[in-house]
C-alpha positions in Angstrom: 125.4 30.1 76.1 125.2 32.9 73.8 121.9 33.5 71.5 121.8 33.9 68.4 120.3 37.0 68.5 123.1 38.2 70.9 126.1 37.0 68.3 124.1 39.0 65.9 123.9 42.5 67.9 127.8 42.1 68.5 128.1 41.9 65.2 126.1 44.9 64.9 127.9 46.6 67.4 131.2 45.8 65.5 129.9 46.3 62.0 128.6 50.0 63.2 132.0 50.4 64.9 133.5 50.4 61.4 133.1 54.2 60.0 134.4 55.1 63.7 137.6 53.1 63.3 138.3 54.0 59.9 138.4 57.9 61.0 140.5 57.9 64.3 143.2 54.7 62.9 146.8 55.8 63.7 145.2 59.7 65.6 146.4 60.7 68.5 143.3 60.4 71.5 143.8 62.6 75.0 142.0 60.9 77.6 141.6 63.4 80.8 140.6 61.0 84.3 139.5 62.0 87.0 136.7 61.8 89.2 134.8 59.4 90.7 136.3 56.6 88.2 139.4 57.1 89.6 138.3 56.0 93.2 136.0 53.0 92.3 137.9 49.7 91.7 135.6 48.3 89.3 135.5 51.8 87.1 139.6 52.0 87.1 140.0 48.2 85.8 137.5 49.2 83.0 139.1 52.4 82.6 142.0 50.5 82.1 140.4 48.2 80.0 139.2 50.7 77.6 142.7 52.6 77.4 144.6 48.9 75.9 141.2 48.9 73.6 142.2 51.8 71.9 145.6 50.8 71.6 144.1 47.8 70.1 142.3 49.7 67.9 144.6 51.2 66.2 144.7 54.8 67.8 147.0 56.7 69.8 146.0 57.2 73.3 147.6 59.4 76.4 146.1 59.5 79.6 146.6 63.2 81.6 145.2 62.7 85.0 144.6 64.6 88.3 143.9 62.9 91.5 141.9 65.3 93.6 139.9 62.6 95.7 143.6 61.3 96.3 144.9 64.1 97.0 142.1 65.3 99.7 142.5 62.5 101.6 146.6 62.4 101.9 145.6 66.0 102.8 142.9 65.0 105.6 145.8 62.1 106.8 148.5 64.9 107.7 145.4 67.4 109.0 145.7 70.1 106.2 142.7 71.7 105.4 142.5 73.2 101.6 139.8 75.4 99.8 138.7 75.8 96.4 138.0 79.3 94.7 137.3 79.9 90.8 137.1 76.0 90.5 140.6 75.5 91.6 142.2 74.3 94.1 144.5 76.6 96.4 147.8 75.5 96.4 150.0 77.0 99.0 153.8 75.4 99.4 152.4 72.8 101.9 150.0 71.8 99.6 152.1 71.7 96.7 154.6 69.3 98.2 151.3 67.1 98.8 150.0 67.8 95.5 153.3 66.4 93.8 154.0 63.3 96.0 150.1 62.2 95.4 149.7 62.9 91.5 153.9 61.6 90.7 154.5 59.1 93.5 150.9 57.4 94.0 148.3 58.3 91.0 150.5 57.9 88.3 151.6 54.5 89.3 148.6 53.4 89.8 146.9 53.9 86.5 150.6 52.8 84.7 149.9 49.4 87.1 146.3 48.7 86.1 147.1 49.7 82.3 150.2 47.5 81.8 148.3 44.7 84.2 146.4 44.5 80.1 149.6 44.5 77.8 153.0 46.2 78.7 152.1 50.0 77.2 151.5 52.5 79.9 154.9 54.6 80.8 154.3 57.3 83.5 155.6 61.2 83.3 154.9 64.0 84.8 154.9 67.5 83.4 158.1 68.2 84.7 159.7 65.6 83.0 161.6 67.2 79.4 160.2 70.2 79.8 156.5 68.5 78.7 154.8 71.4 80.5 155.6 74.8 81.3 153.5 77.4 83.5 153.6 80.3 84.8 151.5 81.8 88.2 147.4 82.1 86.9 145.8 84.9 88.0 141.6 84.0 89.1 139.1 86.0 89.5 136.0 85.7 91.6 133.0 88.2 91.3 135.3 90.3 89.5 137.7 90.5 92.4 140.9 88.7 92.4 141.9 85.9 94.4 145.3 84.3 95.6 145.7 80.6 94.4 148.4 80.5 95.4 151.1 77.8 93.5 148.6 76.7 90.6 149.9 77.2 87.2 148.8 78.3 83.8 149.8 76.3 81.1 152.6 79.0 78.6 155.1 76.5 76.8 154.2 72.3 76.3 157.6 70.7 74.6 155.5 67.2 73.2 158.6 65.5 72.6 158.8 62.7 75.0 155.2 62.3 74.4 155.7 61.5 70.1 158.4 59.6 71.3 156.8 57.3 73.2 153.5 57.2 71.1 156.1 55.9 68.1 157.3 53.0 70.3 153.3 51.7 70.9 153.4 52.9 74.1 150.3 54.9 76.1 152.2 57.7 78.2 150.7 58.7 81.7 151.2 62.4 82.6 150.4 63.6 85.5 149.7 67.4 85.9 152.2 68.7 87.7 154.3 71.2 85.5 158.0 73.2 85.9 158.0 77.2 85.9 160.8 79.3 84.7 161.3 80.7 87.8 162.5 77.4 88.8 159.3 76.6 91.0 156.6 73.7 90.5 153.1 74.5 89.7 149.8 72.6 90.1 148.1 72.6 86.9 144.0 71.5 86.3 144.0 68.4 84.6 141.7 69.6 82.5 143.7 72.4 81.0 146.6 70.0 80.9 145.1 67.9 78.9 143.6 70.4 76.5 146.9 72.2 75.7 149.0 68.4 75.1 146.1 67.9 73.1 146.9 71.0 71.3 150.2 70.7 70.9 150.2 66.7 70.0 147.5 67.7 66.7 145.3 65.2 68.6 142.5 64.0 66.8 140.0 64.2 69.7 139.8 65.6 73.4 138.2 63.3 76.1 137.3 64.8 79.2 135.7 62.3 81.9 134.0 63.6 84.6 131.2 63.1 87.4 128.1 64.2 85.1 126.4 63.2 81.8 127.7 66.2 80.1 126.9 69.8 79.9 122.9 70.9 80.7 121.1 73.4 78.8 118.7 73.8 82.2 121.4 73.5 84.8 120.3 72.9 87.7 117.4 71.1 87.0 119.8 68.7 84.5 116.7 67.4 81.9 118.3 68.8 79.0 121.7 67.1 78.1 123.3 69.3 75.7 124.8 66.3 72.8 126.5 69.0 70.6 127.6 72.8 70.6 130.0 75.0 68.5 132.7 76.6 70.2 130.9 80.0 69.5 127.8 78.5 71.7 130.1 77.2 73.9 132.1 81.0 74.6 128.8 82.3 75.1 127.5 80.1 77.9 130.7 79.9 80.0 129.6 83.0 82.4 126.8 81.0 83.5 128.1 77.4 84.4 128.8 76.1 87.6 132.3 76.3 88.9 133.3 73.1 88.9 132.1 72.9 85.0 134.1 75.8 84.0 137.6 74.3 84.0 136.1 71.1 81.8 134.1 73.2 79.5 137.5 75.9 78.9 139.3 73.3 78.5 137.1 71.7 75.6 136.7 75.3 74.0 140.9 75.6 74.1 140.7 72.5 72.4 138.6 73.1 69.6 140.0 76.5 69.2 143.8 75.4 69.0 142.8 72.7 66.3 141.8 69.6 67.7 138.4 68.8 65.7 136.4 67.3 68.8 136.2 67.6 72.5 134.4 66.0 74.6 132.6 65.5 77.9 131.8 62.3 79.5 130.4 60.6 82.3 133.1 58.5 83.6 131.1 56.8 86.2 129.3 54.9 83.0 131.5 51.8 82.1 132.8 51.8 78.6 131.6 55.7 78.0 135.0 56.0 76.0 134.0 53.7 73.6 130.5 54.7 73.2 131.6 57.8 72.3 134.2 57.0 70.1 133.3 54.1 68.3 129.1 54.3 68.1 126.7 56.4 65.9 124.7 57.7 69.0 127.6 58.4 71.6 126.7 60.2 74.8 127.5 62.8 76.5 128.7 66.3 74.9 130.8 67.0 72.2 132.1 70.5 70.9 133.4 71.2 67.5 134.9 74.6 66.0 132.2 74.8 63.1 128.7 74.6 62.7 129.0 72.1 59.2 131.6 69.3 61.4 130.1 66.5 59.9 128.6 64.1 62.4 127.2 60.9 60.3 129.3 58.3 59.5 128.5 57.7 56.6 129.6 61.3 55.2 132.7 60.7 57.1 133.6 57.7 56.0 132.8 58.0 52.2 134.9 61.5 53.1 137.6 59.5 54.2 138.0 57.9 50.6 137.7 61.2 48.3 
């Protein structure tokens, strides 16, 4: 049976939740998933969970995900080995056709499932579909030298149209980040820099990057000093020191912020519920990047703002 001092720290919660909802009603939410939550059964479902939340909520969300655990094992199943270099994976023609079945054909279905097994929203796409996403060959670099990748693309051209369509009919679209090249070939995006430019080009209200840490370290590797907020600016000037792995997330964040969106973020999506921490409580967690200095962060300046 529930205390009375537990009814009144959900009321808390919800009364704190207030500011939060008031801001973000009717804005568009990217949600990047990957990682670990992807893998564990008890994260997905609460991924899940948290996606019909929002929807609940009043806001907007689409989900752009990747599936490289997935994809590494379907790999290990048919004995193909693949290799990582700048933070991304090498995507020869083999690969590709591995890399599309998995992310269109298995992941995608998979998260539209355990969405819709919550309320009949999700509807799956992939960047292919209506021209969503467009990208051409990237070009990496490592040490200065540069590298063959391989069919991995970089975002050029993102049509949102299928997306505004479906976010008009109450419905949480599912893209997977697999995107069409002018050349007529098929290219292997990052999730992350999927989700940034959608984000862009959608006017989203916020960016949501999961991932496998608390956020981004001002001591890496020693990880004590969880960085809570930065500036773009900041941001710029501590990418040529982050891991590899971080680079793609933190880029991703700083396109973001720099093409508009006022907030992106980087969470730890093995934490149940990090989503809505982040959105919807006056501590959050993990790290959030802004384009200015002044964003305003208390909710009480934003929601009196909201009102002026």
């Amino acid at each position: 049976m529930t205390s009375r001092k537990q009814a009144l720290d959900k009321a808390n919660t919800l009364i704190e939740a207030l500011p939060w909802l008031s801001r973000f009603h009717g804005k568009t939410v990217v949600v990047k998933y990957g990682g670990n939550a992807m893998t564990d059964p008890a994260l997905r479902e609460r991924f899940a969970q948290n996606i019909v939340f929002l929807r609940y909520a009043g806001l907007r969300p689409v989900v752009v995900h990747g599936g490289g655990p997935q994809i590494n094992a379907h790999l290990d199943r048919l004995g193909l080995t693949s290799s990582f270099e700048a933070g991304l994976r090498v995507t020869t023609p083999e690969t590709m056709d591995v890399v599309r079945m998995v992310l269109v054909g298995q992941v995608n279905r998979e998260i539209v499932g355990l969405i819709n097994s919550h309320g009949p929203f999700a509807v799956g796409i992939s960047g292919e579909d209506a021209h969503l996403i467009t990208a051409e060959r990237k070009a990496a670099y490592v040490d200065g030298a540069p590298v063959d990748i391989g069919q991995v693309g970089e975002v050029v051209d993102v049509q949102p149209g299928v997306v505004r369509t479906l976010l008009d009919d109450g419905r949480i679209p599912v893209v997977s980040s697999v995107a069409r090249g002018e050349d007529g070939g098929i290219y292997n995006v990052n999730a992350d820099t999927a989700a940034a430019a959608l984000a862009v080009a959608l006017e989203a209200g916020k960016l949501v990057v999961l991932t496998d840490v608390e956020g981004l370290y001002a001591d890496y590797p020693v990880c004590e000093e969880l960085i809570s907020r930065l500036t773009a600016g900041e941001l710029e000037a501590m990418l040529p020191e982050l891991s590899a792995g971080m680079v793609p997330k933190m880029e991703a964040c700083l396109a973001a912020v720099r093409g508009g969106v006022p907030q992106a973020h980087i969470l730890d999506g093995r934490t149940p519920d990090s989503m809505l921490l982040e959105v919807f409580t006056n501590d959050g967690i993990g790290t959030m990047v802004v384009a200015e200095a002044d964003e305003p962060t208390d909710p009480v300046d934003i929601y009196e703002g909201e009102f002026e």
